[in-house]
C-alpha positions as CSV (number, residue, x, y, z in Angstrom):
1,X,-23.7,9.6,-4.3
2,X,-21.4,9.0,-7.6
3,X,-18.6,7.6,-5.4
4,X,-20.8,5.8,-2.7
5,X,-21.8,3.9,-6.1
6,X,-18.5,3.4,-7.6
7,X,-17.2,2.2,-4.3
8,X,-20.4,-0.5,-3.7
9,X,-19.1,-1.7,-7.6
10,X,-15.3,-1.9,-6.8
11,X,-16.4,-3.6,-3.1
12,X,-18.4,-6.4,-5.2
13,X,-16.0,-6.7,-7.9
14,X,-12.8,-7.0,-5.3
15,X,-15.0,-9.7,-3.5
16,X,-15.9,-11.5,-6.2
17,X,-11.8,-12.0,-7.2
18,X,-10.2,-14.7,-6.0
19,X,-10.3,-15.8,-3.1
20,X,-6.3,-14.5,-2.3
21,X,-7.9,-11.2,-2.2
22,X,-9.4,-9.6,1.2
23,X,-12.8,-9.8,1.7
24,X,-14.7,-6.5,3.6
25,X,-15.0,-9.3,6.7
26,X,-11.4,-9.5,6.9
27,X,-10.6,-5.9,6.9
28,X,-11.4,-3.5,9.8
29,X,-15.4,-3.1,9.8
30,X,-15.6,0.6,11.4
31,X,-13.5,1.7,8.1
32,X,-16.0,0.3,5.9
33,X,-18.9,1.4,7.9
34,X,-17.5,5.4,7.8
35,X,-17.0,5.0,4.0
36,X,-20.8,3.4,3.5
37,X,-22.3,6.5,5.6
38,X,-20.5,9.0,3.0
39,X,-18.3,10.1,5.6
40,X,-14.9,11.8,4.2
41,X,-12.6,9.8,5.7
42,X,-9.6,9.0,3.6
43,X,-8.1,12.4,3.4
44,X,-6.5,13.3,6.5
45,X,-4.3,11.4,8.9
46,X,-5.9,9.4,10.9
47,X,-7.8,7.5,8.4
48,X,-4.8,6.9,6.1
49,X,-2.9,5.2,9.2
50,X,-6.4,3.2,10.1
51,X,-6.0,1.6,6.7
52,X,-2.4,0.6,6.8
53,X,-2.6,-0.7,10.3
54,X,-5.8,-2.1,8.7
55,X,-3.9,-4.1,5.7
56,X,-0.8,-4.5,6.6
57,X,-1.4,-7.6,9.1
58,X,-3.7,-9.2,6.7
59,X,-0.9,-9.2,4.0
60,X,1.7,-10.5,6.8
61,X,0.0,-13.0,7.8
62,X,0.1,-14.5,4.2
63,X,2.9,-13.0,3.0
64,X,6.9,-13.8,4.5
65,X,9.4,-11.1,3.8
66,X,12.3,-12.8,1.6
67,X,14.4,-10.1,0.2
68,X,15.2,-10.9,-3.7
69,X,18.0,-9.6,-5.5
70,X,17.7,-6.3,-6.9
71,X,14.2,-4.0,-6.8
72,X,12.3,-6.5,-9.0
73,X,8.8,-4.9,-8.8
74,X,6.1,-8.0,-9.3
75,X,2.1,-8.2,-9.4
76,X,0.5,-7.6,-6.4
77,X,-1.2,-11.5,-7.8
78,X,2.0,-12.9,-8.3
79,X,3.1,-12.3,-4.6
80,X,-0.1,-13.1,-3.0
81,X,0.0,-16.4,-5.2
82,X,3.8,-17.6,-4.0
83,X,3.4,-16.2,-0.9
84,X,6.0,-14.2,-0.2
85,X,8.0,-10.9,-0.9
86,X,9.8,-7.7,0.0
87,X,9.4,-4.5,1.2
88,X,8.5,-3.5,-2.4
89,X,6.5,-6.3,-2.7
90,X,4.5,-5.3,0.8
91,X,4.1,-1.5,-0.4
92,X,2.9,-2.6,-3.9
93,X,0.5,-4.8,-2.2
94,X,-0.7,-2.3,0.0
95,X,-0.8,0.4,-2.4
96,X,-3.4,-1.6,-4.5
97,X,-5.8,-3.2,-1.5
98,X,-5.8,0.8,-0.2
99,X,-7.0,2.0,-4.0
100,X,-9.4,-1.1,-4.7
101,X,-11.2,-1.2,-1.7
102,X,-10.2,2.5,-0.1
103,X,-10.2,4.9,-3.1
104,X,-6.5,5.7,-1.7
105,X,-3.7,6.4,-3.0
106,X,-0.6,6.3,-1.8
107,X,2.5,6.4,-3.2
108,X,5.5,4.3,-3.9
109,X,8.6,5.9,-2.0
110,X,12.1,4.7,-1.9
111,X,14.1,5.8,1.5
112,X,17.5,5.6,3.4
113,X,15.6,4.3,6.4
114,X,19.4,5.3,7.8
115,X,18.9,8.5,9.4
116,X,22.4,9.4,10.1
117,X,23.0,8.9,6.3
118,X,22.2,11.3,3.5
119,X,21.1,9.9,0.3
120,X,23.4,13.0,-1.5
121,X,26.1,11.7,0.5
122,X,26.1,8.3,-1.1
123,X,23.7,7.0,1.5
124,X,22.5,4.0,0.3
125,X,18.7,3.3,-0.9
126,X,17.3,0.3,1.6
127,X,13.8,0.3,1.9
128,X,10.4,1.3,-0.3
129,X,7.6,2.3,1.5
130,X,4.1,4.1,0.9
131,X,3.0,7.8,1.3
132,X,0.4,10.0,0.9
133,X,1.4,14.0,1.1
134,X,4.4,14.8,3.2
135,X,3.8,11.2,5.4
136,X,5.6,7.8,5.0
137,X,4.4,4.7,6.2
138,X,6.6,1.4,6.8
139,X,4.3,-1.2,6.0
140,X,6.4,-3.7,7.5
141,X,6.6,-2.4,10.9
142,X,3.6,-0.3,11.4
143,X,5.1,3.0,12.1
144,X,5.0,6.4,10.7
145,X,8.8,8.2,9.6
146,X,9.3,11.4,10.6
147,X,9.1,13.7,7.9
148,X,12.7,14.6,8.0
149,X,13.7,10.9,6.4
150,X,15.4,11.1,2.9
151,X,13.0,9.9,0.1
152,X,14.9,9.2,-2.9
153,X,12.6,8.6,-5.8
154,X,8.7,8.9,-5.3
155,X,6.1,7.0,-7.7
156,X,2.9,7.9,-7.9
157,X,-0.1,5.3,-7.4
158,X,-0.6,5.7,-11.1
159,X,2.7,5.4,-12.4
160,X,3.3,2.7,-10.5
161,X,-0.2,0.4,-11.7
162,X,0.5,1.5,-15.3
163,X,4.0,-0.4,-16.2
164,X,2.8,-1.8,-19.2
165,X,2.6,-6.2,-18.2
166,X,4.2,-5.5,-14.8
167,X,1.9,-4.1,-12.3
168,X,-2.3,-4.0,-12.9
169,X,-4.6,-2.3,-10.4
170,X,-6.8,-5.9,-9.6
């Protein structure tokens, strides 16, 4: 009952943000429906890919991909506000819809998307994603890695919303 409660407050609070943020109308209905019944439903696979595959077209169709230079990490705001990003930007931006309005959270992963490549073997480090457990999501194209790709440096949820006038969880 505690968390049903906690998640009605963090529902009204994210919808009362500005208007850049979702809204529960523009997010996938049968996910919000499963979470208002008390049903479990964020731990396990299925539901983690129902809420990428969930978020990840609402942020692209306000967000274009425009690599910068460097891993500049910005405010999930800050992106939605300028409109576009990278794949950092996507996976912050994930990351903190999936924990505000989901109670998930997913990690911060940076990968050699390369396969052939070997991050110990100077393989270089192309592409930041999300995970929860052993599973990595591209944001960007929708698909699951298998768990055999290199991750070379893993942030959790919280170390990643806690850089100090970085990164806030809205």
């Amino acid at each position: 009952m505690k968390k049903i409660l906690m998640l009605t407050i963090l529902i009204m609070a994210f919808s009362g943000c500005s208007s850049l943020w979702p809204t529960t109308d523009e997010l996938h209905d049968n996910i919000f429906s499963e979470r208002a019944s008390g049903h479990n439903i964020y731990y396990g696979d299925f539901s983690e890919i129902l809420v990428i595959e969930d978020i990840s077209p609402w942020i692209m169709s306000r967000i274009v991909y425009m690599p910068d230079e460097g891993d500049k990490w910005d405010d999930p705001e800050v992106v939605l506000k300028r409109g576009y990003g990278d794949c950092d930007d996507f996976a912050i931006l994930v990351m903190n819809i999936a924990y505000v309005v989901f109670g998930i959270e997913f990690d911060l992963v940076l990968v050699d998307t390369n396969l052939v490549r070997i991050i110990e073997e100077g393989g270089d480090i192309n592409h930041a994603s999300v995970a929860i457990e052993n599973i990595v999501f591209d944001v960007y194209n929708l698909s699951r890695y298998s768990l055999d790709i290199p991750i070379a440096f893993r942030y959790t949820f919280w170390k990643v919303f806690n850089i100090p006038g970085v990164i806030n969880v809205v």
